[in-house]
C-alpha positions, 0 to 999 in steps of 0.5 A: 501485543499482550504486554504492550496492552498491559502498559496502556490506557487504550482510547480506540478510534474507529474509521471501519466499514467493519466495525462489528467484525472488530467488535466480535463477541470473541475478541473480549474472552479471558484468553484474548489478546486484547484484555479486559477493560478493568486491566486496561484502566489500571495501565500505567500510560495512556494512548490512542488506537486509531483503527481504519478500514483499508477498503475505504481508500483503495485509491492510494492503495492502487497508486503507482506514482510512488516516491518510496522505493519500497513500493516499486522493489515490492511492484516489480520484484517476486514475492519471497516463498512463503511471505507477504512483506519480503521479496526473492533477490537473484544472488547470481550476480556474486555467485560462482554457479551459473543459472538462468533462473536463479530464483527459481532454481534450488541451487542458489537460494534467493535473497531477501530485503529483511535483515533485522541483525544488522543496523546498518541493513535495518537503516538501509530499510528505513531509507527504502521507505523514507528517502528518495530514488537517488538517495537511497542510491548514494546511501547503497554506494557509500556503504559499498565504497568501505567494504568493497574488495579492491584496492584504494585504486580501483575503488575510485572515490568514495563519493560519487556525484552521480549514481546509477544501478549499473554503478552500484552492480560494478561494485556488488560485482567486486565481492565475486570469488570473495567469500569472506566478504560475501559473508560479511557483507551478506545484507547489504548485497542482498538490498543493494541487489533488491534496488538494482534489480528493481530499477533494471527491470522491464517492468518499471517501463509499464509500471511508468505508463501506468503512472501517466495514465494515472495522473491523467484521468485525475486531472479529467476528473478533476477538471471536467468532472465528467465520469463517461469521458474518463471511462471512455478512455479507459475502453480504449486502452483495455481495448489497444492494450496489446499495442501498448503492451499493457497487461489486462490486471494493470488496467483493471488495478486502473479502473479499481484506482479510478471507482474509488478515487472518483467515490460517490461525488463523479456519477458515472454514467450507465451506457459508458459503464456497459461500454466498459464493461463489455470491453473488459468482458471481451478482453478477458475472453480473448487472453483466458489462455494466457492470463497471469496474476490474480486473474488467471484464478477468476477466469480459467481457460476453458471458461465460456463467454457466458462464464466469463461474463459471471465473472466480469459481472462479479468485478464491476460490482466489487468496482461499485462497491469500492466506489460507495465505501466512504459514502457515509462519511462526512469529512473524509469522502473525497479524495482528491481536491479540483483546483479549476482549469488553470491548477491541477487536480490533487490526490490526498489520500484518506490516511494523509487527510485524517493525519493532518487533522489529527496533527492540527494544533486547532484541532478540528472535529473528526466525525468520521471517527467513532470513539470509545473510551475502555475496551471492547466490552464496553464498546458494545454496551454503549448507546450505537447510534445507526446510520439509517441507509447502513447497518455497516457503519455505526458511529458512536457518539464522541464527546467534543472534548475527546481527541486521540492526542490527548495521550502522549502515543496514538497508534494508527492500524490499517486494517487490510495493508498499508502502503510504504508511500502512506507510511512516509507520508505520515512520518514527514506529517509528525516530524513537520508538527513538531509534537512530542507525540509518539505516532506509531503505524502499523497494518496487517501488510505491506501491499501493492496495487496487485494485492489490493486487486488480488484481494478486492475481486477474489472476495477478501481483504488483504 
């Protein structure tokens, strides 16, 4: 960061809640990685710093109906021990030894997704975010088809017209009692493994529920508008969850994802809200003893129905928070476009929507984001403009002339986890635009929708 802060001219935008926490005091000290203004001046390039608060869209955070692989391996597949952005990829499948819990068990070490010596593997990575289920499967299996250990015979053809897990599990199953080429294909395994294990699992059955439950409560919101109808539905699948086999912290990312899809512009109303809210309390008391995931850390097993009311208290106000987030904005507040009762609703998340103004050759104003020309210091030495019902958001005034693409880079960074489905979503806006621009994309993390949860009702960020 230090070096790449020497190179440029920094032009810092700003979508926060935060803002006065990035603006600390501390980040401006000599020792800082952010440097000096005088130093950011006298960079020989120019570029954008886009920052923006990830709590203000929780919605696309908490989306299960994703086209990038990438999301599904990280919803379904366990963490790898000691990281954020990895997952632990079973290796029994190539190995000799035999176990029923390789990932937990020390005597075959777990793969991970992250190859950075590799090309290929760092190609294959790229595909996770970028390209489809069925192509990323082609993709897997052409790589398998040079290096598998066979014959020419047994092989088959090198390019199937249709592949599926089990074919590219045939093939990872080839390399068993082959050393040699485990070790040189060691990468490649390991990601094909990643993807298979994912699509095998169980889980993607839930996840797929999820989906549907998803797309209908938009599609309510957005054709009646009526915030008690939506809720209801949700009281009803907290309270048949079990008929379903739906777990508890699934429909609970659910009520996160539908708080700050509808935002300030659906009114729920107060009675469908206790209603809801006592059938998340009720559940809750009924599961404490078998809980898992972030809710097993809010309630614990000898808790009372008075302490877990604290606690279901404690969730409908994140749950409202979530929903206020963006209630100062002025472009950006809602999230998703109703389209009457003859077109469905359309989600449009708040990174893909300041994207597409951001890449429009008329470029129009973007008053949600607060501008300062230099660094940090400065930033606070200039004139804050208040938001009257806020001390949260202050917006400085920016000229009109200003734009972020007026330099030839713009760095946008989520503050708080980005998901690979965004990161996509940007990547076909700048390659549809046709600008010499260079967009770069960055977040503190990858994260899924149990992550957000996780973070939003155990009172941090991401």
């Amino acid at each position: 960061m230090v070096s790449f802060i020497d190179l440029v001219r920094l032009k810092c935008g700003v979508i926060l809640n935060t803002r006065r926490h990035l603006a600390r005091p501390e980040w401006n000290r000599p020792d800082s990685y952010l440097k000096p203004a005088h130093s950011i001046r006298s960079a020989s390039n120019a570029c954008s710093l886009i920052l923006v608060d990830r709590t203000l869209d929780l919605c696309s955070a908490t989306r299960h109906d994703s086209d990038s692989v990438l999301d599904r391996i990280l919803a379904v597949l366990p963490r790898l021990p000691g990281h954020s952005n990895d997952v632990a990829v079973n290796m029994s499948p190539i190995c000799s030894a035999k176990t029923e819990t390789a990932i937990t068990d020390n005597l075959i070490p777990p793969g991970c997704l992250s190859q950075p010596n590799s090309e290929q593997c760092l190609q294959i990575f790229e595909s996770l975010v970028s390209k489809r289920q069925k192509d990323v499967l082609l993709t897997l299996h052409q790589h398998l088809a040079v290096t598998t250990p066979s014959s020419r015979e047994e092989r088959g053809p090198k390019l199937a017209t249709r592949v599926t897990p089990m074919t590219l599990d045939k093939q990872v199953g080839a390399f068993k009692n082959h050393p040699d080429k485990i070790a040189q294909c060691a990468g490649l395994l390991q990601q094909t493994l990643a993807v298979t294990q994912t699509l095998r699992s169980p889980r993607v059955a839930q996840l797929e529920v999820i989906v549907s439950v998803e797309k209908l409560l938009l599609q309510n919101l957005g054709t009646s508008r009526d915030g008690a109808a939506v809720l209801a539905q949700m009281t009803q699948l907290i309270k048949t969850r079990r008929e379903r086999n739906l777990p508890l912290e699934d429909l609970l990312v659910v009520l996160v994802h539908l708080y700050s899809l509808a935002g300030t512009d659906i009114t729920f109303s107060s009675q469908a809200e206790m209603l809801v809210q006592s059938a998340v309390q009720a559940a809750l008391f009924q599961d404490r003893e078998t809980l898992e995931g972030f809710l097993s850390t809010l309630v614990e097993s000898h808790m009372d129905e008075e302490a877990v009311g604290e606690v279901t208290l404690h969730i409908f106000n994140k749950l409202k928070s979530a929903a206020k987030s963006r209630k100062d904005l002025t472009k950006y507040r809602s999230l998703f476009e109703s389209r009457g009762s003859s077109q469905p609703a359309v989600h449009t998340g708040l990174l893909r929507q300041l994207v597409a103004d951001l890449l429009d050759p008329a470029r129009p104003e973007l008053p949600d984001l607060s501008c300062k020309s230099a660094g940090l210091k400065e930033l606070l030495k200039t004139g804050f403009r208040w938001a009257p019902d806020s001390v949260d958001n202050l917006l400085l005034n920016m000229p009109r002339q200003q734009h972020p693409l007026d330099h030839p880079m713009v760095v946008i960074f989520v503050v708080g986890g980005i998901t690979a489905q965004e990161v996509r979503h940007i990547q076909e806006a700048v390659a549809d635009s046709g600008l010499a621009t260079k967009v770069l994309v960055g977040s503190t993390r990858l994260i899924t929708p149990l992550d957000t949860a996780r973070a939003l009702f155990q009172g941090h960020t991401a």
